[in-house]
TIVO-2410 file (N, C-alpha, C; in nm, 3 decimals):
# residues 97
REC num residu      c1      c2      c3 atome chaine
REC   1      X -10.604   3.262  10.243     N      A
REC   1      X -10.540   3.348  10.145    CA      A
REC   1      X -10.619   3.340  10.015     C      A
REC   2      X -10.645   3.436   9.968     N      A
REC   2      X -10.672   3.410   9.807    CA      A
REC   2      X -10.644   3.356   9.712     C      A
REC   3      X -10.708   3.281   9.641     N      A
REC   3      X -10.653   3.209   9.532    CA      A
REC   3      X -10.574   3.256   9.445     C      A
REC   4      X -10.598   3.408   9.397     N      A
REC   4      X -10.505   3.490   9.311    CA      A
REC   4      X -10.377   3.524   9.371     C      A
REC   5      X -10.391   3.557   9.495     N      A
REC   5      X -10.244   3.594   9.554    CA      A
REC   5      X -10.138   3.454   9.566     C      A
REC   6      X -10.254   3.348   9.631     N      A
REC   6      X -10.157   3.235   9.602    CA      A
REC   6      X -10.060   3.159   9.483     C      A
REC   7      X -10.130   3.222   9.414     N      A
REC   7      X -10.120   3.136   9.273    CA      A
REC   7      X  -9.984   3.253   9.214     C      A
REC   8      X -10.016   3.375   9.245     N      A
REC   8      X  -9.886   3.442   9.186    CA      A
REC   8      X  -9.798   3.437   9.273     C      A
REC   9      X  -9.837   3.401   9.388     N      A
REC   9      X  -9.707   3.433   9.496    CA      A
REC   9      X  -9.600   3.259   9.480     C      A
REC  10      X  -9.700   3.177   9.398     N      A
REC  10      X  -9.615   3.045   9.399    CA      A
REC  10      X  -9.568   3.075   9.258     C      A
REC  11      X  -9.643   3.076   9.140     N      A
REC  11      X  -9.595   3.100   9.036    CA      A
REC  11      X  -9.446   3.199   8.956     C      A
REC  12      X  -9.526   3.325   8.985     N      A
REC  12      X  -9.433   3.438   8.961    CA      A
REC  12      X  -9.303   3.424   8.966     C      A
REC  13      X  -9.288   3.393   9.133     N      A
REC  13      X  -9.097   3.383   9.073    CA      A
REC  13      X  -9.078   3.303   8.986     C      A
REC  14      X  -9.115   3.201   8.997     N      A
REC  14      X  -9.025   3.080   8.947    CA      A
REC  14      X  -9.035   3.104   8.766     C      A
REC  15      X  -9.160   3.169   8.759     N      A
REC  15      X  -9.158   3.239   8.577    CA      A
REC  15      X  -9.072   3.327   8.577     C      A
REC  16      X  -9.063   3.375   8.657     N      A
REC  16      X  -8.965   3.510   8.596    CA      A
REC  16      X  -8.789   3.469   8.610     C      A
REC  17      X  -8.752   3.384   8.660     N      A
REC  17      X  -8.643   3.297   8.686    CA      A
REC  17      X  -8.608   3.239   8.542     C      A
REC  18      X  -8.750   3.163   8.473     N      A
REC  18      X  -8.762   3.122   8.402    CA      A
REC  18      X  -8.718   3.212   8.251     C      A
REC  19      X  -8.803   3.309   8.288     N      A
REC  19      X  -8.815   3.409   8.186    CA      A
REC  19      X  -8.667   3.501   8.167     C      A
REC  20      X  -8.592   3.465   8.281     N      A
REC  20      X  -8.446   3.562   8.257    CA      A
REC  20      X  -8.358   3.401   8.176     C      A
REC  21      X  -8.374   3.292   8.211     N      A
REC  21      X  -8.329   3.192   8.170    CA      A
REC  21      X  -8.302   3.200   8.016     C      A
REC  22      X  -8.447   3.247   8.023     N      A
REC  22      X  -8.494   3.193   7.832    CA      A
REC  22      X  -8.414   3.283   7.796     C      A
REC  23      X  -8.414   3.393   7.807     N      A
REC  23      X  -8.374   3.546   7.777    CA      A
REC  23      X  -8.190   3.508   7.752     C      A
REC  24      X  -8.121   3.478   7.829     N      A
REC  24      X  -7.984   3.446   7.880    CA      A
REC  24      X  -7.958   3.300   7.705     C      A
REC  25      X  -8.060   3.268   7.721     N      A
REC  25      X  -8.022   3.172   7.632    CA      A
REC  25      X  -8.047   3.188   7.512     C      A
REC  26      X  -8.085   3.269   7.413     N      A
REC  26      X  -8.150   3.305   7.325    CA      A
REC  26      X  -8.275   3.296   7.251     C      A
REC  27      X  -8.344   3.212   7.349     N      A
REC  27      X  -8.501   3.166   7.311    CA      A
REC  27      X  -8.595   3.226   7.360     C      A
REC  28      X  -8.620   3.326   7.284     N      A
REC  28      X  -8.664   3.431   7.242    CA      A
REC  28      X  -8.863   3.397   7.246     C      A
REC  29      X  -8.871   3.320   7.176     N      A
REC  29      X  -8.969   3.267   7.113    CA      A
REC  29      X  -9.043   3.203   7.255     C      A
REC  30      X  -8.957   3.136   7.269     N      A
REC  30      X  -8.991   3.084   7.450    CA      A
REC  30      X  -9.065   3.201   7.559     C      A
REC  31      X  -8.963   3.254   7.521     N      A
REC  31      X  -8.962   3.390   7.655    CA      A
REC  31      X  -9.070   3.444   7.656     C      A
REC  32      X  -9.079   3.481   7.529     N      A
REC  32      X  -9.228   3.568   7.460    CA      A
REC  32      X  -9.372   3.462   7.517     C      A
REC  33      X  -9.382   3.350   7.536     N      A
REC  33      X  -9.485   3.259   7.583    CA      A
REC  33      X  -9.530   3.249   7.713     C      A
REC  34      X  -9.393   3.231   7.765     N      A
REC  34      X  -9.407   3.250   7.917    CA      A
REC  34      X  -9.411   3.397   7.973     C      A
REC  35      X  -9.369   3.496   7.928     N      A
REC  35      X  -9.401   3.641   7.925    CA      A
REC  35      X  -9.515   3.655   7.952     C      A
REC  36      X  -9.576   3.604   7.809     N      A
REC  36      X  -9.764   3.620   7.789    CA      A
REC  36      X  -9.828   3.542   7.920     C      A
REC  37      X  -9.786   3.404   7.943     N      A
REC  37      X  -9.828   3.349   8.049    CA      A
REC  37      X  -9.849   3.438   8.228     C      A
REC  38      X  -9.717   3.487   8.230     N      A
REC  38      X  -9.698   3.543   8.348    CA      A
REC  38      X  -9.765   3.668   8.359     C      A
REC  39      X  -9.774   3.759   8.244     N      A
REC  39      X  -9.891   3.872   8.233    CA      A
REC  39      X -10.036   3.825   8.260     C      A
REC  40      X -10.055   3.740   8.231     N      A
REC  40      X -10.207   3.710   8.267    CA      A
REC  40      X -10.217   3.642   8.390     C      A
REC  41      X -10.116   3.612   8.475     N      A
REC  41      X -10.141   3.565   8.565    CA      A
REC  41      X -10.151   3.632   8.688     C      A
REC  42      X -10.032   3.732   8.616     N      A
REC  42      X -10.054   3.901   8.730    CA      A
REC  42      X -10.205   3.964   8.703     C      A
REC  43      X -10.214   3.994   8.607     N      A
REC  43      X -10.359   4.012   8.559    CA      A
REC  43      X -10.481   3.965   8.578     C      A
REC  44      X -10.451   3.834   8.659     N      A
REC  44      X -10.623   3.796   8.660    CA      A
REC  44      X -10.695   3.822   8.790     C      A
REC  45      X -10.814   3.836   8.788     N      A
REC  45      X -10.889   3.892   8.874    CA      A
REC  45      X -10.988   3.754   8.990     C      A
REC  46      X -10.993   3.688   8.920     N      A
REC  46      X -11.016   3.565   9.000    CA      A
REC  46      X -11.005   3.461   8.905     C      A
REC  47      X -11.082   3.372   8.991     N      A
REC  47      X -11.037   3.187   8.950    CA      A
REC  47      X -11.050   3.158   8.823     C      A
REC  48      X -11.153   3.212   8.747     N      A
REC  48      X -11.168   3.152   8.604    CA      A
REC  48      X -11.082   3.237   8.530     C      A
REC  49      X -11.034   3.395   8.560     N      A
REC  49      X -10.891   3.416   8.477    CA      A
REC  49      X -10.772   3.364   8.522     C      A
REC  50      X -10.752   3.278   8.619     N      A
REC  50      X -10.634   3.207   8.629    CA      A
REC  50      X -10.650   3.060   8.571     C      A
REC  51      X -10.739   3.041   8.526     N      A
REC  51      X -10.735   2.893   8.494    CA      A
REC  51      X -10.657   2.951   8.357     C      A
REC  52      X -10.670   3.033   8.254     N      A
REC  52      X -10.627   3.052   8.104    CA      A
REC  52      X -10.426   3.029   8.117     C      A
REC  53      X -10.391   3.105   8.220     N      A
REC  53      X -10.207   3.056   8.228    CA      A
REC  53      X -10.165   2.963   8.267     C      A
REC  54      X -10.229   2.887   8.382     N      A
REC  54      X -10.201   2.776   8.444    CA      A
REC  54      X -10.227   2.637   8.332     C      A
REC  55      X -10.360   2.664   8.231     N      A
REC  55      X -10.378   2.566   8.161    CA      A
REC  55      X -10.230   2.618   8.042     C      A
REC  56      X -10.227   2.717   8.040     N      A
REC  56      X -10.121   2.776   7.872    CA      A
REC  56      X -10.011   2.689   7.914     C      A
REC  57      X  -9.932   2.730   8.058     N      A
REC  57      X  -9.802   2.664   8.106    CA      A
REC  57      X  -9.794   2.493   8.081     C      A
REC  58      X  -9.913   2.435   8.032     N      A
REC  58      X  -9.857   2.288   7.965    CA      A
REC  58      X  -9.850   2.264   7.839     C      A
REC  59      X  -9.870   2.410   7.752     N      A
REC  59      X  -9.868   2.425   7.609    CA      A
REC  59      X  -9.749   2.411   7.578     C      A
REC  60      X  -9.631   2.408   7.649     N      A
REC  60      X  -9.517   2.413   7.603    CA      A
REC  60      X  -9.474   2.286   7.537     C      A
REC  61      X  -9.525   2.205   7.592     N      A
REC  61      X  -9.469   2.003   7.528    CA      A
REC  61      X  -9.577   1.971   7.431     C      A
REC  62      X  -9.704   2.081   7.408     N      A
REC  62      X  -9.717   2.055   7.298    CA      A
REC  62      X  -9.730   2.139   7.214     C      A
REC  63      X  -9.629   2.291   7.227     N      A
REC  63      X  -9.581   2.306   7.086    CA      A
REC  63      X  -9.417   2.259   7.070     C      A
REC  64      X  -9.393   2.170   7.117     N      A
REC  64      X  -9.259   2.100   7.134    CA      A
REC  64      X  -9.122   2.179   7.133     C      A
REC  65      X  -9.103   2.283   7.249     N      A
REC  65      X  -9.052   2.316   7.313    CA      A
REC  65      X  -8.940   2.254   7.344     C      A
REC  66      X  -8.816   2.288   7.304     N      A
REC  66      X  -8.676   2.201   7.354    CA      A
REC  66      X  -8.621   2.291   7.460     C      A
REC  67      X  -8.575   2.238   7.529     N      A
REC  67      X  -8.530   2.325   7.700    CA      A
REC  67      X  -8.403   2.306   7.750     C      A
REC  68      X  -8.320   2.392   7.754     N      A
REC  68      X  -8.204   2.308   7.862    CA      A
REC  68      X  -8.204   2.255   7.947     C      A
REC  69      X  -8.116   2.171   7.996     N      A
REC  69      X  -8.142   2.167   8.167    CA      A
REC  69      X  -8.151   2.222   8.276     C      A
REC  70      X  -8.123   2.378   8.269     N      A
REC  70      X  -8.166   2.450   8.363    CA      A
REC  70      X  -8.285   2.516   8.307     C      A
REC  71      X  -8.361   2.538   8.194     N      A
REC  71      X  -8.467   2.569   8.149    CA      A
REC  71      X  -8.595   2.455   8.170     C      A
REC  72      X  -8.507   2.344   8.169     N      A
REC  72      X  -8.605   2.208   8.196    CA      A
REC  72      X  -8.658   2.210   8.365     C      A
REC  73      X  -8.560   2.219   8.449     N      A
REC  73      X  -8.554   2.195   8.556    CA      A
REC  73      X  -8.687   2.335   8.607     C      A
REC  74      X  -8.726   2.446   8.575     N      A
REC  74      X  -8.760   2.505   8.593    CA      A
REC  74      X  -8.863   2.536   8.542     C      A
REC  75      X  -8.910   2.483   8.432     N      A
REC  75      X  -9.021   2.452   8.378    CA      A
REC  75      X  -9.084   2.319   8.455     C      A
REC  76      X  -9.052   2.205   8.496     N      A
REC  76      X  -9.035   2.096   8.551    CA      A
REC  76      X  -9.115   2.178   8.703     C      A
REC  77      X  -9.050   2.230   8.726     N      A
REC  77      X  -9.116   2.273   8.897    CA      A
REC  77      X  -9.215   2.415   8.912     C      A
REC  78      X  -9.224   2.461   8.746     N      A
REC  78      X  -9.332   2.526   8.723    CA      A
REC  78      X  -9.509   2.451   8.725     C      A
REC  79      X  -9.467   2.332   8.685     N      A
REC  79      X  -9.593   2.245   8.615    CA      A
REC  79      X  -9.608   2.160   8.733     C      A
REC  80      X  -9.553   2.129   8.807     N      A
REC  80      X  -9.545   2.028   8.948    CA      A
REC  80      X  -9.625   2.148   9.031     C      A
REC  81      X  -9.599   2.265   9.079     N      A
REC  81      X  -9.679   2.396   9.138    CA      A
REC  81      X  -9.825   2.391   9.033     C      A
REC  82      X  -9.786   2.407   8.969     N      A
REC  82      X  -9.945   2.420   8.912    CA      A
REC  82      X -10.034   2.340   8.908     C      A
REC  83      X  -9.979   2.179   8.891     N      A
REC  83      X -10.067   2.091   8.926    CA      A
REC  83      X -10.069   2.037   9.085     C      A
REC  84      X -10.039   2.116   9.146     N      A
REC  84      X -10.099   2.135   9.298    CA      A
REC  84      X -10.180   2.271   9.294     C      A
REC  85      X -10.144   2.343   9.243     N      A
REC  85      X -10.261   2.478   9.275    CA      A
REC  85      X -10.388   2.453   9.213     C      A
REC  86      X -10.422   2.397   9.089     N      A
REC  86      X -10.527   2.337   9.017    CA      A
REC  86      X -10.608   2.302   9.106     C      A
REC  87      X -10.576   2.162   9.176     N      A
REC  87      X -10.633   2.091   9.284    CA      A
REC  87      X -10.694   2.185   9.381     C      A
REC  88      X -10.662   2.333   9.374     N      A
REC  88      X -10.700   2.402   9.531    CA      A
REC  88      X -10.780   2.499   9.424     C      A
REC  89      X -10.855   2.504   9.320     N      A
REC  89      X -10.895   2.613   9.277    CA      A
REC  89      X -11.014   2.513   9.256     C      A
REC  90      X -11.169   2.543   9.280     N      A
REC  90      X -11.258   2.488   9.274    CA      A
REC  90      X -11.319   2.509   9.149     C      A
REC  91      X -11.374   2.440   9.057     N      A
REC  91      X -11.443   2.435   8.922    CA      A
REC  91      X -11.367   2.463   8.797     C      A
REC  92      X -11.259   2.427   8.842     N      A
REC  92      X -11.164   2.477   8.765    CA      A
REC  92      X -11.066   2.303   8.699     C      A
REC  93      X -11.050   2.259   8.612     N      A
REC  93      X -11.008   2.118   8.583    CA      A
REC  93      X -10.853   2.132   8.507     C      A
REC  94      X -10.812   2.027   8.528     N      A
REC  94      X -10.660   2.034   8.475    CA      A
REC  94      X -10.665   2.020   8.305     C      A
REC  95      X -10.595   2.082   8.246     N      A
REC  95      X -10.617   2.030   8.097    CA      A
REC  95      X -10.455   2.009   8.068     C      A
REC  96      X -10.434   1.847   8.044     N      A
REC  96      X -10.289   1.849   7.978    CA      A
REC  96      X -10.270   1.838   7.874     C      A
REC  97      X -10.182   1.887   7.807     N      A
REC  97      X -10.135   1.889   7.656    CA      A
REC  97      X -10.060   1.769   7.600     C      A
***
């Protein structure tokens, strides 16, 4: 399978789950990040434009991001997926925040 299809076909929902979350809760500011995230991830054309969302999605703990627990929990199994898809994308390195 392709790396791009994989990567949105694991990602995507669980952002957009995410992204009705934020939305539901009034964090706005949130939403708008992971929005941007998930646009570029539909958007990218191969491996080195997917490295730019996958690395953004650990920007969140360090622009210190407070989460509920169902916002946590889902961010939580956003970043656990990604640092398994990392591992399967070749030349491509993890960057944590």
């Amino acid at each position: 399978m392709e790396t791009g299809t994989l990567v949105r076909n694991e990602l995507a929902p669980l952002l957009d789950r995410l992204i009705v979350q934020l939305e539901d809760e009034g964090k706005l500011t949130y939403r708008a990040h992971f929005t941007r995230i998930r646009r570029r991830l539909i958007s990218a054309h191969n491996d080195w434009e997917l490295a730019r969302p996958i690395i953004d999605l650990s920007a969140a703990n360090a622009m210190g991001f407070e989460f509920s627990n169902t916002a946590h929990a889902l961010v939580t199994r956003i970043l656990n997926k990604s640092n398994g898809l990392i591992r399967e994308i070749d030349g491509i390195e993890q960057i944590q925040h």
